[in-house]
N, CA, C and O atoms as a MOPAC input file, in Angstrom:
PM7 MOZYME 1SCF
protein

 N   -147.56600 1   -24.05800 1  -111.59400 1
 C   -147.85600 1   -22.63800 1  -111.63600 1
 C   -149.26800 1   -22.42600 1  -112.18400 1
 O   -149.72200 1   -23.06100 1  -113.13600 1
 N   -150.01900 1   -21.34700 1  -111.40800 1
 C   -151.14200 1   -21.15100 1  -112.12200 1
 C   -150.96900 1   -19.72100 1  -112.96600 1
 O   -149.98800 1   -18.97900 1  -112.92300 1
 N   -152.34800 1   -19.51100 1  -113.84600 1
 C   -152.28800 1   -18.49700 1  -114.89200 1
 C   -151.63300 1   -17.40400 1  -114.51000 1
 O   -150.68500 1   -16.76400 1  -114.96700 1
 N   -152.39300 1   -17.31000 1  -113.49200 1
 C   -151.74900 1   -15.46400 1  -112.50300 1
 C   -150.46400 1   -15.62400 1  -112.42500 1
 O   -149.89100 1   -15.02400 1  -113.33400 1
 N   -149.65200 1   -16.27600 1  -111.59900 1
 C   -148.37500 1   -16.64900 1  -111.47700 1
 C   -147.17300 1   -16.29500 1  -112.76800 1
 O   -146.17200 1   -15.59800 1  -112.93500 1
 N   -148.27700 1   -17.57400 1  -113.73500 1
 C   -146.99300 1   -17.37600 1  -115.38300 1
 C   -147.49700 1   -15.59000 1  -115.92200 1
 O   -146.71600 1   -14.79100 1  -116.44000 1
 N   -148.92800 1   -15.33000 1  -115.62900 1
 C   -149.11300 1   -13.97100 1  -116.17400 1
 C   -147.88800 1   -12.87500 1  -115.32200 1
 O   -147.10800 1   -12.26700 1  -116.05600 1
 N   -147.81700 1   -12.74700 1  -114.34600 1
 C   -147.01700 1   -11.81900 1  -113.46000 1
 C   -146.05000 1   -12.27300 1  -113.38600 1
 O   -145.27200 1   -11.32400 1  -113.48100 1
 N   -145.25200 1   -13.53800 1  -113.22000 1
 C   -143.66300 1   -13.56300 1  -114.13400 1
 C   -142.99600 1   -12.97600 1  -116.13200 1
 O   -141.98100 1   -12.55000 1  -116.68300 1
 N   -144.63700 1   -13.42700 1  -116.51400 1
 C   -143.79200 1   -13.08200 1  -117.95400 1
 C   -144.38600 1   -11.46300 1  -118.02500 1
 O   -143.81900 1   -10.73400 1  -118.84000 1
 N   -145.24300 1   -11.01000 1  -117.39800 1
 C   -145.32900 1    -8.94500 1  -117.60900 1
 C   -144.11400 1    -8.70200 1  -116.82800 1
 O   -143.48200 1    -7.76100 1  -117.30700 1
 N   -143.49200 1    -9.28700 1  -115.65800 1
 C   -142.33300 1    -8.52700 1  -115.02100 1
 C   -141.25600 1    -8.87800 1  -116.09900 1
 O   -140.44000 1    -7.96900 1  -115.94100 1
 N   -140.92100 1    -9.44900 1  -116.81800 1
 C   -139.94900 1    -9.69700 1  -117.45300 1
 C   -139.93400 1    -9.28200 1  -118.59800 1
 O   -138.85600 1    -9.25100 1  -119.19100 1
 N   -141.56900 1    -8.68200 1  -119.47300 1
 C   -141.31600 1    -8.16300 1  -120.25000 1
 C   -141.46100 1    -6.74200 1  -120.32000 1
 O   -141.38200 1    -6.10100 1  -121.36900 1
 N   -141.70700 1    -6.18600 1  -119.01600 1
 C   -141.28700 1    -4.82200 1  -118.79800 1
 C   -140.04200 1    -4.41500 1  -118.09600 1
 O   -139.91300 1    -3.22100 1  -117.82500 1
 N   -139.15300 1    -5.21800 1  -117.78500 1
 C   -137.55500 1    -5.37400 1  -117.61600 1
 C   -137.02200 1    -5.38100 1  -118.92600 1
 O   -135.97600 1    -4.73800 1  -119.00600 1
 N   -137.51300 1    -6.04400 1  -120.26200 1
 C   -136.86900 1    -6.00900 1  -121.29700 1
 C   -137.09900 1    -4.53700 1  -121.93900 1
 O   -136.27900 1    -3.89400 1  -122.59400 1
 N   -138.33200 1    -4.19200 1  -121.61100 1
 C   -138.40500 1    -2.67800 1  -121.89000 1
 C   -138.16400 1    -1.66000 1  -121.88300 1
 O   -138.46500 1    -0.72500 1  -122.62500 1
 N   -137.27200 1    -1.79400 1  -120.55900 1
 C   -136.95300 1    -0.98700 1  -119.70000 1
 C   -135.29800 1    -1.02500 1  -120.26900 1
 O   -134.63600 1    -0.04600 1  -119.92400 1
 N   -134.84500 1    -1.68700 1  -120.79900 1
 C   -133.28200 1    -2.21900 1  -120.47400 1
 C   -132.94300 1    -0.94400 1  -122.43800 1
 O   -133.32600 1    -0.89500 1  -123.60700 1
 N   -132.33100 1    -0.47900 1  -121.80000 1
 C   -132.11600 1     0.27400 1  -123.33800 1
 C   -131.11700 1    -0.64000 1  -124.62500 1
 O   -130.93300 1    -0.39200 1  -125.81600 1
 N   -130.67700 1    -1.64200 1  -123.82800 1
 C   -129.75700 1    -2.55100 1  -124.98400 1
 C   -130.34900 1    -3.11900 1  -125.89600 1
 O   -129.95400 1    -3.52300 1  -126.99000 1
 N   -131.70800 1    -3.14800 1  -125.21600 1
 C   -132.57900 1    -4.03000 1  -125.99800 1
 C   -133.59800 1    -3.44700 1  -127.36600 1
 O   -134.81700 1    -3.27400 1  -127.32800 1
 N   -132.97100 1    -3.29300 1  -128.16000 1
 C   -133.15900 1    -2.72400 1  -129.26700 1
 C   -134.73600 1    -3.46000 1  -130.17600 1
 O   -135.14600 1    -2.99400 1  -131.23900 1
 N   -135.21000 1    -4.31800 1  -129.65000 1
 C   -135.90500 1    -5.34900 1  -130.72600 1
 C   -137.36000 1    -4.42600 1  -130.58400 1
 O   -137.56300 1    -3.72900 1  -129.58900 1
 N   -138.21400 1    -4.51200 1  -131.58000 1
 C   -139.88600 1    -4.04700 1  -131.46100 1
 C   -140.73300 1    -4.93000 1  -130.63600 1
 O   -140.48800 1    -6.09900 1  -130.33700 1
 N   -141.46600 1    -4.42600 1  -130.40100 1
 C   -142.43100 1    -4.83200 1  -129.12100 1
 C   -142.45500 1    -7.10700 1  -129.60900 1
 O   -142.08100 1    -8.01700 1  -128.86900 1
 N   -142.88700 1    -7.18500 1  -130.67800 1
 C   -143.16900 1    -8.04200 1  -130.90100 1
 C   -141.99700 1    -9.19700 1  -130.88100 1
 O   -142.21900 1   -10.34300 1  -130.49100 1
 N   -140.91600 1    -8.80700 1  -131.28100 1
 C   -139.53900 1    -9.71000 1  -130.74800 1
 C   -139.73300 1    -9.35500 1  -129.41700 1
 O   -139.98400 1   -10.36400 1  -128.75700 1
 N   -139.72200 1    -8.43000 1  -128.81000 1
 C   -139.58500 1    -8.80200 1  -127.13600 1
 C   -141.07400 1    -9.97600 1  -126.62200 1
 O   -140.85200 1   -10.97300 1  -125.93500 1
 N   -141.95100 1    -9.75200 1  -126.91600 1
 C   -143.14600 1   -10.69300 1  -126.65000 1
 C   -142.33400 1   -12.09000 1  -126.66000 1
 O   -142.07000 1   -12.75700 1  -125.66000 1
 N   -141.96500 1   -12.41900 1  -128.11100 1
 C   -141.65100 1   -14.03100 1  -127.93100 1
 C   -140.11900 1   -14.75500 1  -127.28400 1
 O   -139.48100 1   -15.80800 1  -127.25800 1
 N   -140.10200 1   -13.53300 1  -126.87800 1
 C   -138.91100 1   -14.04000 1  -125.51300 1
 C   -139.41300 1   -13.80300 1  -124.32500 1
 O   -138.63500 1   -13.66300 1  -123.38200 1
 N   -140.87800 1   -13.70500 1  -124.12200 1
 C   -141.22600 1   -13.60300 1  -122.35800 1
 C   -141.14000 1   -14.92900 1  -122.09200 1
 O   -140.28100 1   -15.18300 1  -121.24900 1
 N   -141.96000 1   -16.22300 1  -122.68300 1
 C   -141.84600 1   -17.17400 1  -122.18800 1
 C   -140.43900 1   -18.23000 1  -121.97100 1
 O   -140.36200 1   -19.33000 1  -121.42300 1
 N   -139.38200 1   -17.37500 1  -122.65700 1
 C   -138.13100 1   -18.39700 1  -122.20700 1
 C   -138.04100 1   -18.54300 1  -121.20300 1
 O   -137.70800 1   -19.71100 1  -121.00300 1
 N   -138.18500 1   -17.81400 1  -120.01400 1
 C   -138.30500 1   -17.91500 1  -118.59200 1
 C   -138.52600 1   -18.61200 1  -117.78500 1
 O   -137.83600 1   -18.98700 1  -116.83800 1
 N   -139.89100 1   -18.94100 1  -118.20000 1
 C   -141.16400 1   -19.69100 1  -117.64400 1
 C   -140.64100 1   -21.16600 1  -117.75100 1
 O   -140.04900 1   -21.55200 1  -118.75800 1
 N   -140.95200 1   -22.19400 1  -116.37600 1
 C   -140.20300 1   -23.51400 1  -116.72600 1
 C   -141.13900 1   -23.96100 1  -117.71500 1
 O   -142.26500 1   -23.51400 1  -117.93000 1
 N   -140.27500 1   -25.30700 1  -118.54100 1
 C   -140.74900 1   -25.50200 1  -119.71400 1
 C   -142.29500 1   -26.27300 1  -120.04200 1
 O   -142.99300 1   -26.45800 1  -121.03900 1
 N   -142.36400 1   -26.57500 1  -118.66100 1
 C   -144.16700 1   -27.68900 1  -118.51000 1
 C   -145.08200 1   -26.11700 1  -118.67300 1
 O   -146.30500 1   -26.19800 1  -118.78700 1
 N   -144.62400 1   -25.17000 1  -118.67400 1
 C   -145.72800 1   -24.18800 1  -118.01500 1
 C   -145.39800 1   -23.16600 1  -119.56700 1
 O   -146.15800 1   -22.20400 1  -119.67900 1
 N   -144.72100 1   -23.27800 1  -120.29500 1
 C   -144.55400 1   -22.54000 1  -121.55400 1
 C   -145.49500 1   -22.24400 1  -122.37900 1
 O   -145.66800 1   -21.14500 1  -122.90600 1
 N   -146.40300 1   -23.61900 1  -122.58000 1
 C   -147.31500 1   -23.62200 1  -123.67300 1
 C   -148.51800 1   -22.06200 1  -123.08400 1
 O   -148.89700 1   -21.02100 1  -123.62100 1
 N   -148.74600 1   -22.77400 1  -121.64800 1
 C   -149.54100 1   -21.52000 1  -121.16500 1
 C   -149.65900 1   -20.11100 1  -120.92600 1
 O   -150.49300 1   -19.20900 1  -120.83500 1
 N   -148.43100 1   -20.34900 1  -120.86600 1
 C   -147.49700 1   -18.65500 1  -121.08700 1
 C   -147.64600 1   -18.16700 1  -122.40600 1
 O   -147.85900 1   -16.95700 1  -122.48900 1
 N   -147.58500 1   -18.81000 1  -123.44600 1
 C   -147.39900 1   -18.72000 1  -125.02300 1
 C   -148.98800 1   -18.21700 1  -125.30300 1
 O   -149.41000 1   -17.15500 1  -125.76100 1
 N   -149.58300 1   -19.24800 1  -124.90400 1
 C   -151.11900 1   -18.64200 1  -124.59800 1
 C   -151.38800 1   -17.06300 1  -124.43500 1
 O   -151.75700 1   -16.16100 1  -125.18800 1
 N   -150.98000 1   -17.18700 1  -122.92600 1
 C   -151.03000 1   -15.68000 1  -122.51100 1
 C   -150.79800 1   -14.58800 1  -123.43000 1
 O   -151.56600 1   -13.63200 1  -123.54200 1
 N   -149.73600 1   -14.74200 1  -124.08300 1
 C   -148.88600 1   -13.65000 1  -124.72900 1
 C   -149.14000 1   -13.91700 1  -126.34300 1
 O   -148.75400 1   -12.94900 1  -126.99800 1
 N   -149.62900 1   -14.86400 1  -127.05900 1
 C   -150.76900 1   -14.57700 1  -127.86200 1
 C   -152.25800 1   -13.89400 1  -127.79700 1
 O   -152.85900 1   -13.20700 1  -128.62200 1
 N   -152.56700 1   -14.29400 1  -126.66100 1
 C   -153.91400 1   -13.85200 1  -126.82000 1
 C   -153.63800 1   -12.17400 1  -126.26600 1
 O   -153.87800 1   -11.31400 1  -127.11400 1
 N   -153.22400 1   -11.76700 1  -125.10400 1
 C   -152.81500 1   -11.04000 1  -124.61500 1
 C   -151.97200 1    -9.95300 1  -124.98100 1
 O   -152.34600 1    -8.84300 1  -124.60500 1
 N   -150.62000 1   -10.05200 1  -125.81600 1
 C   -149.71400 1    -9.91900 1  -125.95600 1
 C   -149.36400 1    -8.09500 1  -125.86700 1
 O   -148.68600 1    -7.38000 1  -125.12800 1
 N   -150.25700 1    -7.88100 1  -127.06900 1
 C   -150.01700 1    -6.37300 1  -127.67600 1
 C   -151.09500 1    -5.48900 1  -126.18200 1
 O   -150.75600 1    -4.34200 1  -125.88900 1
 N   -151.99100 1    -5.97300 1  -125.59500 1
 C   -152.98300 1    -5.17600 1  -124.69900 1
 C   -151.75500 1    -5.35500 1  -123.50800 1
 O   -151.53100 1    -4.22800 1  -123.06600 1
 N   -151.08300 1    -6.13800 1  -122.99000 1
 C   -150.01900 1    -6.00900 1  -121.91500 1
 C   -149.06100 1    -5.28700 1  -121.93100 1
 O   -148.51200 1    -4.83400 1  -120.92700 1
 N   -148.64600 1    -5.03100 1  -123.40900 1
 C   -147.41700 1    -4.03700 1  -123.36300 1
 C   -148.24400 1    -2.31200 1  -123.54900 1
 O   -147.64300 1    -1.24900 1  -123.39200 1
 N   -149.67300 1    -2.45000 1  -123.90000 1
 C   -149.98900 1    -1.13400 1  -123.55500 1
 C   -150.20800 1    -1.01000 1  -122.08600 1
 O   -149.81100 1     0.03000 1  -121.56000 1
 N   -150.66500 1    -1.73400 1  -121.49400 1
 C   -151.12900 1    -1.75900 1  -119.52900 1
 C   -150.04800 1    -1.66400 1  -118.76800 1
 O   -150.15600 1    -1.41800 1  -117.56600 1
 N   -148.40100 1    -1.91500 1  -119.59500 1
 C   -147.81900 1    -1.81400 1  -118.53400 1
 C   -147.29500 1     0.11000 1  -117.99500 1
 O   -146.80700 1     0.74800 1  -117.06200 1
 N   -147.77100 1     0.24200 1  -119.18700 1
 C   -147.25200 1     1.82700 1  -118.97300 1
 C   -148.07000 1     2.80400 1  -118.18500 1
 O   -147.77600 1     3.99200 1  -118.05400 1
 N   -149.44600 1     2.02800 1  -117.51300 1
 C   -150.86000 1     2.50300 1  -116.98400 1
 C   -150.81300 1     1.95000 1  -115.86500 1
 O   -151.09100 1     2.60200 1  -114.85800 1
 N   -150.45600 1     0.64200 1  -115.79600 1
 C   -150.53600 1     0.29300 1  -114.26800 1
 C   -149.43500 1    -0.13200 1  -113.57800 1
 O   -148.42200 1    -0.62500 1  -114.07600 1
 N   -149.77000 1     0.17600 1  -111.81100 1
 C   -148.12100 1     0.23200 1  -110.87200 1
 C   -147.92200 1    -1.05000 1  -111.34300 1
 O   -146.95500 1    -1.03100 1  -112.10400 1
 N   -148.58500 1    -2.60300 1  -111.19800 1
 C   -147.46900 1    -3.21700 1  -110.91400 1
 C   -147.83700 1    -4.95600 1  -111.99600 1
 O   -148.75200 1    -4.83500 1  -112.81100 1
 N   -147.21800 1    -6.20900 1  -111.94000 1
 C   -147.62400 1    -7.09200 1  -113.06900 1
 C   -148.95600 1    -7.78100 1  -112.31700 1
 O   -149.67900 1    -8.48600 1  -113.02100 1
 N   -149.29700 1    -7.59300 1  -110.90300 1
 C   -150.29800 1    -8.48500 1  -110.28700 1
 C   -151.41500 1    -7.59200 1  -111.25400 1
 O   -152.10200 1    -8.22900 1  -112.05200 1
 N   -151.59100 1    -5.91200 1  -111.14500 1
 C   -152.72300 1    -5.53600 1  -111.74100 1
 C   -152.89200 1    -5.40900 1  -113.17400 1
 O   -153.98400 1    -4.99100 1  -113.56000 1
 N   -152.03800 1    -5.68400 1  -113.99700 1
 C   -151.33200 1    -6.05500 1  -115.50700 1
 C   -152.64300 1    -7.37700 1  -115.50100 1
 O   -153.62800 1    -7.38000 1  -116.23900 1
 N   -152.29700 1    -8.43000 1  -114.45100 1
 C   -153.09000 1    -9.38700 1  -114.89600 1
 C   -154.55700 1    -9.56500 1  -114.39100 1
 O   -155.37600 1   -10.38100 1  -114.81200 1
 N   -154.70500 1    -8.74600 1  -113.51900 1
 C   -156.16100 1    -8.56500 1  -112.93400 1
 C   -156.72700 1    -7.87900 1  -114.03700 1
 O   -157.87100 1    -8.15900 1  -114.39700 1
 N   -155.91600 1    -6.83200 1  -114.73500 1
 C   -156.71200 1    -6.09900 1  -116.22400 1
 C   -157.39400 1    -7.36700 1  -116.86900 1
 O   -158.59800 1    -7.28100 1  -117.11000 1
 N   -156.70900 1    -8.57200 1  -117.17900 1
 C   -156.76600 1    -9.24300 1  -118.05200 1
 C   -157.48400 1   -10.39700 1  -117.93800 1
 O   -157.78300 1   -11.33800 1  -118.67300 1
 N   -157.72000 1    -9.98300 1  -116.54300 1
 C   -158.53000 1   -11.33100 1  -115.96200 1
 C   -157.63800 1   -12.72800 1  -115.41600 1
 O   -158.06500 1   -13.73500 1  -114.85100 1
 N   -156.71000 1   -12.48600 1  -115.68400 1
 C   -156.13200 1   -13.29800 1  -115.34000 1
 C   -155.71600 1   -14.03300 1  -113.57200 1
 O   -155.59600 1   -15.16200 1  -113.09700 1
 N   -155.62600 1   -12.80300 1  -113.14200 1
 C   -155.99100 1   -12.63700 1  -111.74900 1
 C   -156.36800 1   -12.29900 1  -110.94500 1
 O   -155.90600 1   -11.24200 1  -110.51600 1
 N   -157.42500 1   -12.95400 1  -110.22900 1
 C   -158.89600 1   -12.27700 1  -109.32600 1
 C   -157.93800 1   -11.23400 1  -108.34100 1
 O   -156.76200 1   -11.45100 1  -108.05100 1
 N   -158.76900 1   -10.02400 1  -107.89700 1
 C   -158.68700 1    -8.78200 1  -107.34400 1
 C   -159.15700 1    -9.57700 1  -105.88400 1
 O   -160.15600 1   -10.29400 1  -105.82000 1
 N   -158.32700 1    -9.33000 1  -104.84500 1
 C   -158.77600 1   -10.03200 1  -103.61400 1
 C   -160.55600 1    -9.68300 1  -102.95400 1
 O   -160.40000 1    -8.57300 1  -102.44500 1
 N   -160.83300 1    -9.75400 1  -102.91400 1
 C   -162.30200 1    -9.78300 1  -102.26100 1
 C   -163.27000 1    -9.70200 1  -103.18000 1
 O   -164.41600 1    -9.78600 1  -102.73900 1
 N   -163.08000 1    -9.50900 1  -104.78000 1
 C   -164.22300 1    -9.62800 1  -105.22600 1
 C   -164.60600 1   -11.14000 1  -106.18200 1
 O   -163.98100 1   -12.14700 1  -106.51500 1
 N   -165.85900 1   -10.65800 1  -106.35100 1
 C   -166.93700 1   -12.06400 1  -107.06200 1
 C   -165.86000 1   -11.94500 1  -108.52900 1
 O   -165.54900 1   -10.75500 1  -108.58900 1
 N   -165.40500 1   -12.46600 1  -109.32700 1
 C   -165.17800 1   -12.71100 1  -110.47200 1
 C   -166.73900 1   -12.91100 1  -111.36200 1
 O   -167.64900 1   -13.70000 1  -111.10600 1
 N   -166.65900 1   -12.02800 1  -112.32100 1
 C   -167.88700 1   -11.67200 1  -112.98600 1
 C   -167.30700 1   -12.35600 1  -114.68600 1
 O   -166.45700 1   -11.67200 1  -115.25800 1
 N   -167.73900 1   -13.51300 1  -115.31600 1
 C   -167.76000 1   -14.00600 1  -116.54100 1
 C   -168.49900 1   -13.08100 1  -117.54900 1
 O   -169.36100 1   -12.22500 1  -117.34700 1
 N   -167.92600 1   -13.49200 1  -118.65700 1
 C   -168.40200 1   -12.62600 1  -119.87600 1
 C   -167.96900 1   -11.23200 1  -119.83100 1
 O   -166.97300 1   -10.63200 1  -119.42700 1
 N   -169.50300 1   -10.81900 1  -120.60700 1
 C   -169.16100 1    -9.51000 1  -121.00300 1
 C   -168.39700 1    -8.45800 1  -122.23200 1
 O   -168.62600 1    -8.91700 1  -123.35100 1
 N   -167.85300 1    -7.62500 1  -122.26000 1
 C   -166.23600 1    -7.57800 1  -123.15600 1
 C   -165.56300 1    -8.31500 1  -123.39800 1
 O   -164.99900 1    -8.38000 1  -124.49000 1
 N   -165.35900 1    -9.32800 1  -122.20000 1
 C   -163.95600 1    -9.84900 1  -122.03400 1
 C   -164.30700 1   -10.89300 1  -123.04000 1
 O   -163.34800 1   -11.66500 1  -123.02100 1
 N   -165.29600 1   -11.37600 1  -124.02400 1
 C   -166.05200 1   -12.71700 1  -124.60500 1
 C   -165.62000 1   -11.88500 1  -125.82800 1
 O   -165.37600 1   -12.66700 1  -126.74700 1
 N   -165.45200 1   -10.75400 1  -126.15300 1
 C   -164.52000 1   -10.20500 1  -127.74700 1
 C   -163.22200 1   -10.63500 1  -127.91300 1
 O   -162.65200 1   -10.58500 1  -129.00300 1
 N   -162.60100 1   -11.15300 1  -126.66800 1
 C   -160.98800 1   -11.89000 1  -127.31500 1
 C   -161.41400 1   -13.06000 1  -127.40500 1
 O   -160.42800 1   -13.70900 1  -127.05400 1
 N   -162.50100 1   -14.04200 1  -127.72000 1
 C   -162.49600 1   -14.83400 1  -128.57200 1
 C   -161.96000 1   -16.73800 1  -127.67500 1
 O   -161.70500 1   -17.12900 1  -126.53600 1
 N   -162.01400 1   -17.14300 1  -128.59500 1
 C   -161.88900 1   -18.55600 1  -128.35100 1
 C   -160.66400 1   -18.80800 1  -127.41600 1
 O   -160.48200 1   -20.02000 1  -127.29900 1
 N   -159.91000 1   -18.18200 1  -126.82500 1
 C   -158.73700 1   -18.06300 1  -125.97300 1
 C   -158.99000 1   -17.53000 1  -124.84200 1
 O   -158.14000 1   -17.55100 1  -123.95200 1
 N   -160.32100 1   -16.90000 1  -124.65100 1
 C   -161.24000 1   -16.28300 1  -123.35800 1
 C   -162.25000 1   -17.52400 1  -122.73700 1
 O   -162.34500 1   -18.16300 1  -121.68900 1
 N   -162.86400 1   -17.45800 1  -123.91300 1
 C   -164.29800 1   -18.74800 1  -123.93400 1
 C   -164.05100 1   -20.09500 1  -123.17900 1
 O   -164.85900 1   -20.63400 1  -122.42100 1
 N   -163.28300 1   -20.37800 1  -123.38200 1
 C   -162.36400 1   -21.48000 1  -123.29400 1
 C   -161.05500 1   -21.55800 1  -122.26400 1
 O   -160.18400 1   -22.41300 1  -122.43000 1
 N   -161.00500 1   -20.64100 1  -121.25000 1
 C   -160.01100 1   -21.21900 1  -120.26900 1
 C   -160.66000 1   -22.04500 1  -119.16700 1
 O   -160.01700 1   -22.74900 1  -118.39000 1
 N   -162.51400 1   -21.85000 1  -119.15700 1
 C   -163.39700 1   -22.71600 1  -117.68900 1
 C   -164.55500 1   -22.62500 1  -118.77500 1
 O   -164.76600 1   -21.90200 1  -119.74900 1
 N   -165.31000 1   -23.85400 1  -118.07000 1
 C   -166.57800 1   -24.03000 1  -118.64400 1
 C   -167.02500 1   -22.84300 1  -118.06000 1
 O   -167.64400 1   -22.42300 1  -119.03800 1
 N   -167.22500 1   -21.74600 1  -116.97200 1
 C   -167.80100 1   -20.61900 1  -116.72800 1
 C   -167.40000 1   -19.69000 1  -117.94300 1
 O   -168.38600 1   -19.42500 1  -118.63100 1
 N   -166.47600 1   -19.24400 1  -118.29700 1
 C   -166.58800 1   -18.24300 1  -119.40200 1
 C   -166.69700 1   -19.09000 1  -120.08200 1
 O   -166.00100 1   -19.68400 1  -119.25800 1
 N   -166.92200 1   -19.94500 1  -120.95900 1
 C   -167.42400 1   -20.37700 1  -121.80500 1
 C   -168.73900 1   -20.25600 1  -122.11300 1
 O   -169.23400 1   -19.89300 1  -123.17900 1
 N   -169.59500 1   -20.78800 1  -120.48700 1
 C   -170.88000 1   -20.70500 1  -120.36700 1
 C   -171.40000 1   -19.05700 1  -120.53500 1
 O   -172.28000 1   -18.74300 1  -121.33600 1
 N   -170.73100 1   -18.11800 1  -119.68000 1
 C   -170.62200 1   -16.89700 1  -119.96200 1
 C   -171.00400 1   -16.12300 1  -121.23900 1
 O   -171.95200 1   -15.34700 1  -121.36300 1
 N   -170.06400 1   -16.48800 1  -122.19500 1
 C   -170.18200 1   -15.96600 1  -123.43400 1
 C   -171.18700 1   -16.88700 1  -124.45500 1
 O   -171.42400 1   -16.48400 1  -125.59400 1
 N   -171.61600 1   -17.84700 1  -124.06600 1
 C   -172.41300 1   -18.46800 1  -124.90700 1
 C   -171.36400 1   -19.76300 1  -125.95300 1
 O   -171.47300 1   -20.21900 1  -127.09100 1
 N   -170.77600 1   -19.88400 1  -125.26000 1
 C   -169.79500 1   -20.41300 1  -126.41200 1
 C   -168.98700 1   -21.83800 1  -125.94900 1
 O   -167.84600 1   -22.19000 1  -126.25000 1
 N   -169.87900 1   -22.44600 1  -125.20600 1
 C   -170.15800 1   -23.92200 1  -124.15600 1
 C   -169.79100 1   -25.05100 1  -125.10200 1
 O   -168.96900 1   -25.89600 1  -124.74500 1
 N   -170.33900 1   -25.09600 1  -126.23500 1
 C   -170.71000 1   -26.23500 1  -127.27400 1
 C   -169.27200 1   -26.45000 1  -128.45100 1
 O   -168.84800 1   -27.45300 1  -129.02500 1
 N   -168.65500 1   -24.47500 1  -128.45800 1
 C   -167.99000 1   -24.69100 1  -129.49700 1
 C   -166.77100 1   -24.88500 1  -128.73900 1
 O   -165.91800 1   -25.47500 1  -129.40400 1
 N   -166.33900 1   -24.52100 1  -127.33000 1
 C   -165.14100 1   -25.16100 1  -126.66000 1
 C   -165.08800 1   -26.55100 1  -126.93600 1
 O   -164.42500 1   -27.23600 1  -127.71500 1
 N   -166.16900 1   -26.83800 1  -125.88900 1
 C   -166.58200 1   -28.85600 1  -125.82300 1
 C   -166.04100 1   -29.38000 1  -127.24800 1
 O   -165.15100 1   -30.23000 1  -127.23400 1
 N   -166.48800 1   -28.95800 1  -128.34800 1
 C   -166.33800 1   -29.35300 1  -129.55300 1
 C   -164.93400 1   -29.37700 1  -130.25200 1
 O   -164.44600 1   -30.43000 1  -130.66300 1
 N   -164.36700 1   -28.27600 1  -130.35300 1
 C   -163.04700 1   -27.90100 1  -130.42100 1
 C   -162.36300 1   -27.15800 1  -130.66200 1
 O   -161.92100 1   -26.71600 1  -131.72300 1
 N   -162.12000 1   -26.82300 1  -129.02800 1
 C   -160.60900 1   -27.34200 1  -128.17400 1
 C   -160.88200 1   -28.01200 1  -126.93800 1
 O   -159.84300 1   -28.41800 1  -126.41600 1
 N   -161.87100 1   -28.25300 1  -126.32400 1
 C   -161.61900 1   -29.23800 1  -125.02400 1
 C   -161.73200 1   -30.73600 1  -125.90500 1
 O   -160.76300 1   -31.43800 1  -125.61700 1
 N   -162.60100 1   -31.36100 1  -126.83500 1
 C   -162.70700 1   -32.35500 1  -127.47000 1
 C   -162.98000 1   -33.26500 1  -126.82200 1
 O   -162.54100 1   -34.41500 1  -126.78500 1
 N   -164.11900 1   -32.49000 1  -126.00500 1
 C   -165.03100 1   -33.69300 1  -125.13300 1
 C   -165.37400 1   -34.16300 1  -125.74900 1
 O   -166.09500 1   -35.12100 1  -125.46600 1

């Protein structure tokens, strides 16, 4: 599975939990049950997602129709026909942005401290 994929399985599932009135828990217990879903090789990345992500997805879902544009908000998944543009804003969420391609990395200026660590070239 790629990012887009685990991103638009775990927003559909955690706006099904939202939706479901039984479900009594605050935003933040529902977050760490999106990734039970997700098969278990693909969890860590999901966990990712919904750390870095977490609290800005459960505001987007109430703004946008559907989880494909949930994750295009987030970058997570390119908008069909256009250039994907690095940096910018998107280089304020930090070492969990910088760090998914050497392009945003390179993007935000922040090439040396990925390499260094967390890729541990």
């Amino acid at each position: 599975m790629n990012r887009c994929e685990i991103c638009e399985i775990a927003v559909q599932y955690f706006d099904t939990l939202l939706e479901d009135d039984s479900v009594e828990e605050n935003i933040d217990q529902i977050l760490e049950k999106v990734c039970r879903i997700i098969p278990a090789k693909n969890r860590p990345q999901c966990q990712a997602v919904i750390d870095t992500y977490g609290p800005y997805i459960a505001s987007l879902i109430g703004q946008l129709a559907s989880a494909h544009e949930v994750c295009e908000a987030i970058d997570l998944c390119q908008k069909p026909g256009l250039v994907h543009m690095y940096g910018g804003e998107q280089c304020k969420l930090g070492a969990p942005y910088w760090c998914i391609s050497e392009q945003h990395a390179k993007a935000c200026g922040e090439l040396h401290y990925c390499k260094k660590s967390v890729w541990k070239n």
